[in-house]
VEXTIVO-54574 format. One line per field, with one value per residue (C-alpha): x, y, z. Coordinates in pm, whole numbers, plus 32768, in hexadecimal, padded with zeros to 4 digits. Layout:
// VEXTIVO-54574
X <- [X:...]
Y <- [Y:...]
Z <- [Z:...]
END
This chain:
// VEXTIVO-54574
X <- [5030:4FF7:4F38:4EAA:4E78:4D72:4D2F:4BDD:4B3A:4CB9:4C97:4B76:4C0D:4D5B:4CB4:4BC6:4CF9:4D58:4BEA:4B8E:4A35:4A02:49C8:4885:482D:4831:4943:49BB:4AFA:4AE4:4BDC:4CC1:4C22:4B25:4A5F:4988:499E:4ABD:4AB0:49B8:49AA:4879:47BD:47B8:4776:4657:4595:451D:450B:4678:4714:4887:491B:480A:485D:4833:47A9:4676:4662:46D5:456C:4545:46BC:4648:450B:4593:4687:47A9:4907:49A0:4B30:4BFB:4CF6:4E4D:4F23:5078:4F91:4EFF:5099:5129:5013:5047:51AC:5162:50A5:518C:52A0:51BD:516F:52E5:5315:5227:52E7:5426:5359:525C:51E4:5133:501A:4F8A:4F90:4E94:4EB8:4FFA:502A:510F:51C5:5177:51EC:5296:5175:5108:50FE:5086:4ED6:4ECA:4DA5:4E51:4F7F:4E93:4DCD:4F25:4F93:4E19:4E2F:4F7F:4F43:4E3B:4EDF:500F:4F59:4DDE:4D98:4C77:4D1C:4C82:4D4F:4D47:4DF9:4E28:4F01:4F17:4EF3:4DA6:4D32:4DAB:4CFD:4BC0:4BFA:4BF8:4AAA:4A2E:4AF0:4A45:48DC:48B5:497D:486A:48CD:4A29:4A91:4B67:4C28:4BD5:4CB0:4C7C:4D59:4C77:4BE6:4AB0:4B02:4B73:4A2A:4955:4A17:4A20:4863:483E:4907:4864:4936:4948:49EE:4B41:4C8D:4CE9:4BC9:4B3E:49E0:4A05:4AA3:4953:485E:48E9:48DA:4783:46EC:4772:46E7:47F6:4782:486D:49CD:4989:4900:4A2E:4AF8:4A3E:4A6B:4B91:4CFB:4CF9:4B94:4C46:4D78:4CED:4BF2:4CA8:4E0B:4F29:4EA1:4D50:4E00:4EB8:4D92:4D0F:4E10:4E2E:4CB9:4CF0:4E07:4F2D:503B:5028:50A6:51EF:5202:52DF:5393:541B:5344:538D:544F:5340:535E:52A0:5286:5170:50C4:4F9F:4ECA:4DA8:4DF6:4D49:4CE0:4D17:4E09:4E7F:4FF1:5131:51F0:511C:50D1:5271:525F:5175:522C:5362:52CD:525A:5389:541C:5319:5350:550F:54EF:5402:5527:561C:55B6:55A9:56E5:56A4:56C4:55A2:5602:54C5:5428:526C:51EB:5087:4F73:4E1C:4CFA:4BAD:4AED:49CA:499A:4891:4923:4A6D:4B59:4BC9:4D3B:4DF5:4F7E:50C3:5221:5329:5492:55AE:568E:5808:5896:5771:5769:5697:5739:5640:56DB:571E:559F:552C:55EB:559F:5402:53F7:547C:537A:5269:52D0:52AE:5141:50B1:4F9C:4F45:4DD1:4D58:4CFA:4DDB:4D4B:4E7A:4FBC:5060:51CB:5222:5391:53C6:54CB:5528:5693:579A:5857:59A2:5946:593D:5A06:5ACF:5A80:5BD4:5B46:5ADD:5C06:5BF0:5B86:5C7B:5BDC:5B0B:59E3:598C:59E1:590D:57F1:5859:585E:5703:5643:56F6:568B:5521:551F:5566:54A3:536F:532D:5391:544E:55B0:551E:55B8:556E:54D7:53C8:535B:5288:5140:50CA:4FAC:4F54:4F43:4F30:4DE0:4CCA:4CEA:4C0E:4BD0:4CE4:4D44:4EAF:4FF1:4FD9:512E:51EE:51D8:5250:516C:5050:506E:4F69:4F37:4EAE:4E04:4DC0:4CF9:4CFF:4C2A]
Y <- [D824:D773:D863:D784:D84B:D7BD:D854:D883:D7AE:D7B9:D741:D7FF:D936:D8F6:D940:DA59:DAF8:DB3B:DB55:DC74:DC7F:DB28:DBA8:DB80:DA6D:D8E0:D85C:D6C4:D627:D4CF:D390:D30F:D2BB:D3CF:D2A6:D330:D441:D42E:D5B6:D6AA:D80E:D889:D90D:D7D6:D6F5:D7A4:D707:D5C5:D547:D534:D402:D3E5:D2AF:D2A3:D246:D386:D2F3:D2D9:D42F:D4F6:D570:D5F8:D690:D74E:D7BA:D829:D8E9:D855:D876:D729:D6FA:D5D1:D591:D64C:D5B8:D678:D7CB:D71A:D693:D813:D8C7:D7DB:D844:D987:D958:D896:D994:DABD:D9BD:D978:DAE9:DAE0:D996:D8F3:D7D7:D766:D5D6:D5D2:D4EA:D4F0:D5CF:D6BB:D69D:D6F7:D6ED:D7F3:D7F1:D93E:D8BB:D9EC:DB0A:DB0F:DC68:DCB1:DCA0:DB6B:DBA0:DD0D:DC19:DB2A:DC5A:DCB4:DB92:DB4E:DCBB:DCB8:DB90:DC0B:DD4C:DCAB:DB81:DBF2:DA87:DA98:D9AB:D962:D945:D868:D893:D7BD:D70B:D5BD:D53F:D4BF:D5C5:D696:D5F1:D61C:D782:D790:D6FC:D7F7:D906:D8D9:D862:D97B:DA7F:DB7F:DBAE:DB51:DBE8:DA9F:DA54:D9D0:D98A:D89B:D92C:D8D6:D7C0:D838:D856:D71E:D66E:D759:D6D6:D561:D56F:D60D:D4F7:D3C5:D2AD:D269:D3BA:D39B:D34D:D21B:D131:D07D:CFFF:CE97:CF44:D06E:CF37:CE9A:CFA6:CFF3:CEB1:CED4:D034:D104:D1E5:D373:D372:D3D6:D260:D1DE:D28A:D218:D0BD:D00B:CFE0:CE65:CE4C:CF24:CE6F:CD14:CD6B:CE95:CE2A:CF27:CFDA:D01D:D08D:D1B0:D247:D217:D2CD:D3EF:D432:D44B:D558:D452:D471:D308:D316:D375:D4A2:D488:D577:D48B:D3E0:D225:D1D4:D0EF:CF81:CF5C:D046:D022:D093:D02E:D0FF:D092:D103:D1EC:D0CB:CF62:CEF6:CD96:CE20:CD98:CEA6:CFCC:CF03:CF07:D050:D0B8:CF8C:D072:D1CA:D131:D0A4:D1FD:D28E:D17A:D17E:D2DD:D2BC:D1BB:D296:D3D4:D2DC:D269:D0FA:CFBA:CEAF:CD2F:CC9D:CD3C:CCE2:CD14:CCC5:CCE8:CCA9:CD04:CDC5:CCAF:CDA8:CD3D:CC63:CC82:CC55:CB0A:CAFE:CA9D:CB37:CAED:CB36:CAEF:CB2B:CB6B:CB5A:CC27:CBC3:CD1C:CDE5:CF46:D07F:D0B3:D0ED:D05A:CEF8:CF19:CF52:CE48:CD4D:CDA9:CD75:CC19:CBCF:CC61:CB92:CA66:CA9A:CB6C:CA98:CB0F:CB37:CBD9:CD44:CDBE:CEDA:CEED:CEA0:CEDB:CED7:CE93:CEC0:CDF8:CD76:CEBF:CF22:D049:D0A4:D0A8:CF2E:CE7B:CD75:CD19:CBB6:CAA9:CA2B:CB68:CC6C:CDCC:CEBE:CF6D:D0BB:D116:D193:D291:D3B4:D384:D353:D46B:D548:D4C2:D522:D655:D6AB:D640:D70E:D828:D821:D73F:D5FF:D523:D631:D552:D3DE:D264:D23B:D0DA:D195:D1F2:D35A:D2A0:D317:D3AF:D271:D19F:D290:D2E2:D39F:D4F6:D5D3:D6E2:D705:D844:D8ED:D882:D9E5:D9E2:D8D5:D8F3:DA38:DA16:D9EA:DB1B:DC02:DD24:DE72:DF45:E0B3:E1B0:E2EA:E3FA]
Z <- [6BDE:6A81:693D:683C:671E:660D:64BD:6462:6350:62BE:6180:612B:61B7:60F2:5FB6:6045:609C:5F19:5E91:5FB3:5F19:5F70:60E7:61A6:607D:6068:600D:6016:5F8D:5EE0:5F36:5E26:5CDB:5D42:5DDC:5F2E:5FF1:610F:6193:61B8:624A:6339:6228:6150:628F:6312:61B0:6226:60B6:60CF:6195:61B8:6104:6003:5E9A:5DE3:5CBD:5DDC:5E33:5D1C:5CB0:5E4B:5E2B:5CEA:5D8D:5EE3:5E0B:5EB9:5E21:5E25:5DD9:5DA4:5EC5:5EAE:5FB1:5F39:5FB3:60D7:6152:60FA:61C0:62D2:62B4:62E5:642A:64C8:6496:6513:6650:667F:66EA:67F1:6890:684D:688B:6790:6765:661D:660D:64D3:6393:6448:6592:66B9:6805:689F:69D5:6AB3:6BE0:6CB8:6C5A:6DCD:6D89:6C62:6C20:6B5C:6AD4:6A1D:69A7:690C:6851:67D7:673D:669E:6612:65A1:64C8:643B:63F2:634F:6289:6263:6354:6464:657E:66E4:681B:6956:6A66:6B7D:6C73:6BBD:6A40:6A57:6B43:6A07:68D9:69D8:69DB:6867:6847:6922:687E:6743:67C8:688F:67A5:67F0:694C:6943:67E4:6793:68EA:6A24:6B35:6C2B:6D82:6EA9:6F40:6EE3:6D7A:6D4E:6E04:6D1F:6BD9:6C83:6C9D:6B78:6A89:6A19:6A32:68CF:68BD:699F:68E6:68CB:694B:67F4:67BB:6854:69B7:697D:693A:6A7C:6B54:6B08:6B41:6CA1:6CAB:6C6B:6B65:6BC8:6BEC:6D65:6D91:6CF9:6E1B:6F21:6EBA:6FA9:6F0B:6F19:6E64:6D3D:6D46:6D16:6C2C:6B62:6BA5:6BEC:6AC9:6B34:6CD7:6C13:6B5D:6CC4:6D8D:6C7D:6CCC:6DFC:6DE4:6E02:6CC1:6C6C:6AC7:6A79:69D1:6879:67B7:66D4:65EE:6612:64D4:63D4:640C:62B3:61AE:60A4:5F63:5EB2:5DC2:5CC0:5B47:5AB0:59B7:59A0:5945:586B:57CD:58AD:5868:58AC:5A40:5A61:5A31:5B14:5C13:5B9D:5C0D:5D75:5DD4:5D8B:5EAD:5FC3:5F8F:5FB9:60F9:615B:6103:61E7:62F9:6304:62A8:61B8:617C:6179:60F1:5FB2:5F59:5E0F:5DD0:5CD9:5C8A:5BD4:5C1B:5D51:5D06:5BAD:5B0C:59B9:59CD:5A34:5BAE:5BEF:5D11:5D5F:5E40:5E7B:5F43:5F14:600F:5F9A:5FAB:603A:6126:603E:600E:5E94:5D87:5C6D:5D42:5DC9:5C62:5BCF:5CD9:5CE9:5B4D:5BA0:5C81:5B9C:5A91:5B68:5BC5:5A65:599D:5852:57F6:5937:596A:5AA9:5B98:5C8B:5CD6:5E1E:5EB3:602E:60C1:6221:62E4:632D:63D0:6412:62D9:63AD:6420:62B6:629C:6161:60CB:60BB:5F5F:5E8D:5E31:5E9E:5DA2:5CA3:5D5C:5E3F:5DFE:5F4C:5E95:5D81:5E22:5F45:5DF8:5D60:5EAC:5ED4:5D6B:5DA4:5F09:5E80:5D47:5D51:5D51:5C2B:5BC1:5B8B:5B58:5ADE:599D:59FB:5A3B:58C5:5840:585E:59B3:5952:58B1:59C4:5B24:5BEB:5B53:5BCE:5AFF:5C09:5C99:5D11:5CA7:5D8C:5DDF:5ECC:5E2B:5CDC:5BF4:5AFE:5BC3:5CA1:5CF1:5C17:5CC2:5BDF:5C42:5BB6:5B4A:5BAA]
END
């Protein structure tokens, strides 16, 4: 059996979680640059004036009106409290595949005797007890039988109080009737649009379609989402995450910006976060993209958009050679006299550490440079972020880096922003 544990409006509840009397009220979290709206608890849902994605500049009077508390996103929270749930999940199961920053399947296989339906209470209730997170739990024999189970879980949380376990035939034929087709893992809207126009509009239809029907219209792809509804464990389960064959970054600034030296710098600070990415995995890029361009929503401002990129001559996951090698680049495609909204870095060609090769026609470095960088994420592990930095990339962050005026304290991360408990005195 397979748990897929799912927390509950996460974002939303991240910061409810620190501003306890937040509970029971709207809340939404805004996208970089505090642009639209990108999460939303229950409560702020429920106000149809409020549609997900929507610029806020749009919907700022309804926000003020509804009295919903709006923050700007705070993704070093978010990644900690995920953290934190994923360690609490990893003593329920040696064997935890974690999908996304909210959501984990866990391998129960071997609890024959144990009410699964108790187990799953446990591990919802112990997370919330250890992190203040609601969560909802599906269990089931398969991965997609699983994320069904979650739907449910939370759907019909009045009579299942956050889990529902699908362990009978009958279960799973309920669940299969009861899910639009739109709704089961993995099947995207051209596959739903297809299957509908053929009549298949429940995930029970889908099953009753034949095998070779799927498989020549849905591929291999679509015959696994198809077996796992019907009970058969058709997606490998893993427990180790693939390493990234690409690792990007791309933020707006705050402002726009014209001066060269301040867009290095920010170029400078993002090449700091994708090595170190490289870095925990283990691996060295070949092939190094810079790009930049200005704001395409503009009417008022000149357009020019540009990229390059750089082989470099030794595949590496050093900061200072990454640096060096992306202010190169940025110098090549810069224009003076336009107002730049982003620039953006992109490491590819991604390899093994242990399987770089030296180059016949460049001489080894005086040292090597593993330590130091081995020391500079140790450093910033330990802590904060930033905390130990190349000085390539300048004092002027606040300058140049996303407009983030309500965001909420790094409450577990950062010293200085930890939460003070009052008490008083009676």
């Amino acid at each position: 059996m397979i748990a897929l544990v799912d927390c509950n409006s996460f974002y939303a509840t991240c910061e409810q979680v620190f501003r306890p009397d937040l509970w029971g009220k709207p809340v939404v979290v805004l996208s970089n640059n505090d642009g639209c709206v990108i999460a939303a608890n229950k409560e702020a849902k429920a106000i149809s004036e409020i549609p997900m994605f929507e610029p806020v500049f749009k919907i700022k009077k309804q926000l003020i009106e509804n009295k919903v508390t709006f923050f700007s996103s705070n993704y070093t929270l978010y990644g900690e409290m995920s953290q934190r749930v994923m360690n609490i999940l990893s003593a329920f199961s040696p064997q935890v595949e974690i999908y996304s920053i909210d959501e984990a399947f866990v391998d129960i296989s071997g609890m024959e005797y144990v009410s699964l339906n108790q187990y799953g209470h446990q591990m919802k209730d112990t997370i919330f007890q250890y992190t203040g997170l609601p969560v909802g739990v599906g269990i089931a024999p398969t991965k997609v039988l699983a994320k069904l189970a979650s739907k449910i879980s939370k759907k019909r949380a009045s009579e299942n109080k956050g889990v529902f376990v699908i362990d009978s035939e009958e279960k799973r034929i309920e669940a299969l009737k009861w899910a639009t087709i739109k709704t089961v893992w993995g099947i995207g809207s051209k596959h739903a649009k297809r299957l509908k126009n053929i009549g298949i509009f429940t995930a029970y239809e889908f099953t009753q379609l034949p095998e070779e029907w799927v498989r020549k219209n849905m591929t291999v792809v679509g015959v696994r989402i198809w077996n796992e509804l019907k009970g058969i464990p058709s997606i490998e389960f893993r427990t180790m995450p693939k390493s990234k064959q690409c690792i990007s970054t791309a933020k707006s600034f705050g402002k726009k910006l014209e001066d060269l030296g301040m867009i290095q710098e920010a170029c400078s600070y993002y090449i700091s976060e994708v090595s170190e990415v490289l870095r925990n995995q283990k691996s060295c890029a070949t092939y190094l993209q810079v790009f930049l361009h200005t704001n395409y929503f503009s009417d008022r401002d000149k357009q020019y958009s540009n990229s390059v990129t750089v082989t470099l001559s030794i595949p590496t996951s050093d900061t200072f050679v990454l640096i060096s090698e992306a202010k190169k680049a940025l110098n090549a495609i810069y224009k003076p006299g336009y107002r730049f909204k982003k620039v953006g870095v992109s490491l590819s060609g991604i390899i093994p550490s242990e399987y770089v090769q030296g180059n016949l026609f460049i001489a080894p470095p005086r040292w090597d440079k593993k330590e130091l960088m081995n020391v500079f994420d140790m450093i910033n592990s330990k802590y904060g972020k930033s905390t130990l930095f190349s000085g390539l990339v300048g004092t002027r962050v606040k300058e140049w880096e996303l407009t983030k005026k309500d965001r909420s304290p790094r409450y577990t991360t950062q010293w200085n922003e930890l939460l003070t408990v009052k008490a008083n005195k009676y």
